[in-house]
N, C-alpha and C positions, 0 to 999 in steps of 0.2 A: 390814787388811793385816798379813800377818806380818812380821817382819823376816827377813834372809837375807842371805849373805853367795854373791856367786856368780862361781865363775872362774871370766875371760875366757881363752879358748886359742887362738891364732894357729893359722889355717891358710891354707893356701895356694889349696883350692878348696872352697867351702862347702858347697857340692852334695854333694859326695865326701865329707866331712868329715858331712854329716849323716846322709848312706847308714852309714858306720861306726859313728855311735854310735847308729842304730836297731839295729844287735845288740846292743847293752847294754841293748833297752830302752826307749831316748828316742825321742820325737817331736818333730818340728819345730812348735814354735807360731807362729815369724813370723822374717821376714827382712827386712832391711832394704837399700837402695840409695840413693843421692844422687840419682842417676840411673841408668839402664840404662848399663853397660861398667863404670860405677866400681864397685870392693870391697863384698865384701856383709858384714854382720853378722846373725848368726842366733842366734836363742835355740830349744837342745832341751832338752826334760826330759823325767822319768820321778818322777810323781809330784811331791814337794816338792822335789825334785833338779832342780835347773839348772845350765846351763850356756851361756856366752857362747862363740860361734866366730865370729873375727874374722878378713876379709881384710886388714885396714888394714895396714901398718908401724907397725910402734912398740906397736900395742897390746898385745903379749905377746912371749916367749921361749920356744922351744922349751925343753925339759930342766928343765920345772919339774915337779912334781908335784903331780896333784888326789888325796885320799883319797874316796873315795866308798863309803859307807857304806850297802851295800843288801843287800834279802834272801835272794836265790838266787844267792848266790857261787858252786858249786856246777855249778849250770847256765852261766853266764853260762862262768864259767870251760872247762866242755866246748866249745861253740860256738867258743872260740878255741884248741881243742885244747892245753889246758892245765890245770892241775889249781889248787884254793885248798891250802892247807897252815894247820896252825896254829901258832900264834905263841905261843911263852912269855908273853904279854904278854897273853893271853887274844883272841884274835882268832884267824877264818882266812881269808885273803885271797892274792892272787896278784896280779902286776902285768901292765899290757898298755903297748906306746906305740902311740899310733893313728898314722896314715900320717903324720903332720905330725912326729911325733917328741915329742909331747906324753906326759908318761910317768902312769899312771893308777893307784894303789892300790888297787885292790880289794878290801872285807873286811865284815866280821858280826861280832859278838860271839857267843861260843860258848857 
C-alpha cells in the first residue's frame, strides 16, 4: 500500500457533491452510512487523487484549500468555463469552489 495523505471536505449533500467532482474527473469508489437518513461519507478519486466528502459536522471547514495537482488543467479548466494561467513560480493552474464553498487549486507544472 502506498502512503497518502487525503483531504476530507465537508459538504452538505454527498450525492450532489460527487455529481461535481466527476467533472474534474473522479469517481465515486464507496460511500458510506451508519444507517440509512444518517450523514454519508464518500470517497472520489481520479487516479492516485483522493478525496474525502463528508456529511458529518465537525469533520471539516469550508474555506480551506485542496491543491490538486493533475494533468489536463487546460481542459478541466474549460468545462468550468474558465481558463489555467501561469504562475511565476513555474506552475499553471486556476481555482474553482465546488457548491459547498470548498476552494480547489488547480495546477501542472510547466
Amino acid at each position: 500500500m502506498s502512503e497518502q495523505a487525503i483531504p476530507i471536505l465537508r459538504v452538505e449533500d454527498a450525492a450532489a457533491a460527487v455529481r461535481w467532482y466527476e467533472r474534474l474527473g473522479f469517481t465515486k469508489r464507496w460511500e458510506h452510512r451508519f444507517e440509512p437518513g444518517l450523514p454519508a461519507f464518500a470517497e472520489v478519486a481520479r487516479g492516485e487523487v483522493a478525496l474525502f466528502l463528508s456529511e458529518h459536522e465537525g469533520d471539516a471547514h469550508p474555506d480551506g484549500v485542496v491543491y490538486l495537482r493533475l494533468n489536463d488543467v487546460d481542459d478541466i479548466a474549460a468545462r468550468f468555463g474558465t481558463r489555467a494561467e501561469d504562475t511565476e513560480w513555474g506552475t499553471r493552474e486556476f481555482e474553482l469552489r465546488d457548491p459547498d464553498g470548498n476552494r480547489l487549486r488547480i495546477g501542472m507544472e510547466r
